[in-house]
C-alpha positions in Angstrom: 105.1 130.1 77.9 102.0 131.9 76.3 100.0 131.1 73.0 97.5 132.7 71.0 93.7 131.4 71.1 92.9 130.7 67.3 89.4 132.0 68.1 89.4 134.9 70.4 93.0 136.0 69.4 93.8 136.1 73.2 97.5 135.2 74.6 96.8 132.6 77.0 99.2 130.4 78.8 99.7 126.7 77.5 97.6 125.4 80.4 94.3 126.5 78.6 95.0 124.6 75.9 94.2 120.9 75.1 97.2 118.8 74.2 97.4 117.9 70.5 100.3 115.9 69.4 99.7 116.8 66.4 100.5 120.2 66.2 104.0 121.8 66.3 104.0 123.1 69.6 101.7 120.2 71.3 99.1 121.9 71.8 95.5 122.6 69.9 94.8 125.8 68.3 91.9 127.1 70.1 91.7 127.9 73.9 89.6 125.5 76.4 86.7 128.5 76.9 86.3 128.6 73.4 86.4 124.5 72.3 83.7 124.3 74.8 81.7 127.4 73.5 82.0 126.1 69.6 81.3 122.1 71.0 78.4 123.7 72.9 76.7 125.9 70.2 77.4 122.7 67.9 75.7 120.1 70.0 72.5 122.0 71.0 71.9 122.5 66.9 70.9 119.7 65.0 74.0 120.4 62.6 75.4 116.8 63.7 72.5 115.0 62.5 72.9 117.4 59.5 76.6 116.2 59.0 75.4 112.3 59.0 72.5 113.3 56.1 75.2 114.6 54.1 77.8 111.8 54.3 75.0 109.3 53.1 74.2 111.9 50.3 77.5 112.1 49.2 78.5 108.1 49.8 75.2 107.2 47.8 75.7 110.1 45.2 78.4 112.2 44.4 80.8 110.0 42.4 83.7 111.9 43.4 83.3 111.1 47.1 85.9 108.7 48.7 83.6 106.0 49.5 81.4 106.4 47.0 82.3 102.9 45.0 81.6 101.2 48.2 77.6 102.6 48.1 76.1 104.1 45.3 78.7 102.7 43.0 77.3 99.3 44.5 73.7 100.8 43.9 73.1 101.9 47.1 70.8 104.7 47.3 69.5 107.5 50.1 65.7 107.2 50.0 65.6 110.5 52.0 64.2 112.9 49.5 65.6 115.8 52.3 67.4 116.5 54.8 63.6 117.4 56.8 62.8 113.9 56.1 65.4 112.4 57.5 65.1 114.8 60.7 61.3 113.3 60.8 62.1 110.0 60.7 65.7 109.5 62.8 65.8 112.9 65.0 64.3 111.1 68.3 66.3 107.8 67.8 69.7 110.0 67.3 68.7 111.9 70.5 68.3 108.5 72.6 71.2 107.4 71.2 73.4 110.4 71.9 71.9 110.4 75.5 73.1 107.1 76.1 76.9 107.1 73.8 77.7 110.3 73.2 77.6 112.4 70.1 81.0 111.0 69.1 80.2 107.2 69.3 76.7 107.4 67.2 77.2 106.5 63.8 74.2 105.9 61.1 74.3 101.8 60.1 72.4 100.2 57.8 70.7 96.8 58.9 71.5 94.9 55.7 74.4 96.5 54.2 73.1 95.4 50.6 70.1 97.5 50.8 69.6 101.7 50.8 69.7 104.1 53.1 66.0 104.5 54.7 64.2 104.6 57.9 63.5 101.4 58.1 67.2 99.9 57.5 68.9 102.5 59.6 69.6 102.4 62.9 72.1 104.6 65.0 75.1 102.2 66.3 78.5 103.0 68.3 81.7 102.6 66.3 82.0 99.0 68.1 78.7 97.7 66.7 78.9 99.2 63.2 82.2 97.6 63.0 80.3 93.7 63.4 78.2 95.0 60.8 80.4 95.3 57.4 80.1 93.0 54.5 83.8 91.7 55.2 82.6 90.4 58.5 83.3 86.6 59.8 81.4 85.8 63.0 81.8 82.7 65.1 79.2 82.0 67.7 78.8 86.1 67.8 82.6 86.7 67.8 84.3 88.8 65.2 87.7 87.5 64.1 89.6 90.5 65.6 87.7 89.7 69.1 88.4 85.8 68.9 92.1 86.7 68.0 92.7 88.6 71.2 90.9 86.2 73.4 93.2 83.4 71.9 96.0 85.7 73.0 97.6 86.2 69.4 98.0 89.4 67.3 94.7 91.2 66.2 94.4 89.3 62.9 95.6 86.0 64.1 92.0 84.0 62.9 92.1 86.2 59.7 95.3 84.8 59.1 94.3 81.7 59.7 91.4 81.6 57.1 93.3 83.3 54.3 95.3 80.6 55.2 92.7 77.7 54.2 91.8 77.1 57.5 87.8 76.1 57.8 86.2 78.9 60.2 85.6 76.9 63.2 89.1 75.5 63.4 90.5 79.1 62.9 88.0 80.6 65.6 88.8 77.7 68.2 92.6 76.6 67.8 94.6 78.2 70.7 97.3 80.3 69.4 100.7 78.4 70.5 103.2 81.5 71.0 106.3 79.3 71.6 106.4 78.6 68.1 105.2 82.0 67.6 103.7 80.9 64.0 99.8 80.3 63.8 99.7 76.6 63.4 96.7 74.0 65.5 97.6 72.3 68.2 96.1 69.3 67.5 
């Protein structure tokens, strides 16, 4: 069976195409040579740091955005006067950090979620450690709920249950999860 690249307009055969479940036949649109030309040409730009300056703009900014109630409707603001400052000050940081995660698990974070965007509350996190780092976030001796719940060997929100529950935060984060009753519910 044959397909047409998306980019280069070439009829290929299906094994020079990614899989994408997603798409009607199973398979992405573009053609292997190319993904990696486009990826390439995009990863030796700075356009992905680019990308990042522009969410914050439009999060901190543009009222229309999707998030934008959970930043500048909240008052958080982008102390980046441009796109060249922001280069300045978190180019060689993203670097480092792309070096180390990969371009796909660096993700701008604030320190303190309650204050702006600026070079000296940013930092460049993977998906895991920005996820530890959101408002709704209950820690227990360094655990987040979702961790604790799957060490306890219950469902992913087992200790989140627990606490909207009533349950104090250390009983929540420390009961075993019993699954022969298969209810949360201590043990002692």
């Amino acid at each position: 069976m044959k397909k047409k690249c998306g980019k280069c307009k070439e009829i290929k055969s299906f094994k020079d195409f990614t899989k994408n479940k997603s798409n009607k036949d199973g398979f992405s649109h573009v053609c292997v040579l190319c993904s990696r030309i486009e990826c390439k040409n995009y990863y030796n730009t700075d356009n992905g740091l680019k990308g990042k300056f522009k969410s914050i703009e439009a999060r901190c900014e543009n009222k229309n955005a999707e998030n934008y109630k959970y930043y500048g409707g909240r008052g958080i603001k982008n102390e980046w006067l441009s796109y060249e400052d922001f280069k300045s000050d978190m180019y060689k940081s993203y670097l480092k950090h792309i070096e180390l995660y990969g371009i796909k698990e660096t993700t701008i974070d604030r320190i303190n979620n309650n204050k702006n965007y600026c070079k000296t509350n940013c930092k460049w996190s993977t998906w895991k450690e920005q996820s530890r780092n959101k408002r709704r976030v209950i820690l227990y001796k360094g655990l987040t709920t979702m961790e604790t719940s799957k060490k306890l060997g219950g469902r992913m929100n087992l200790v989140n249950l627990r606490i909207n529950r009533g349950w104090s935060i250390k009983k929540a984060f420390t009961t075993p999860y019993s699954q022969s009753h298969r209810k949360i519910h201590p043990l002692q």
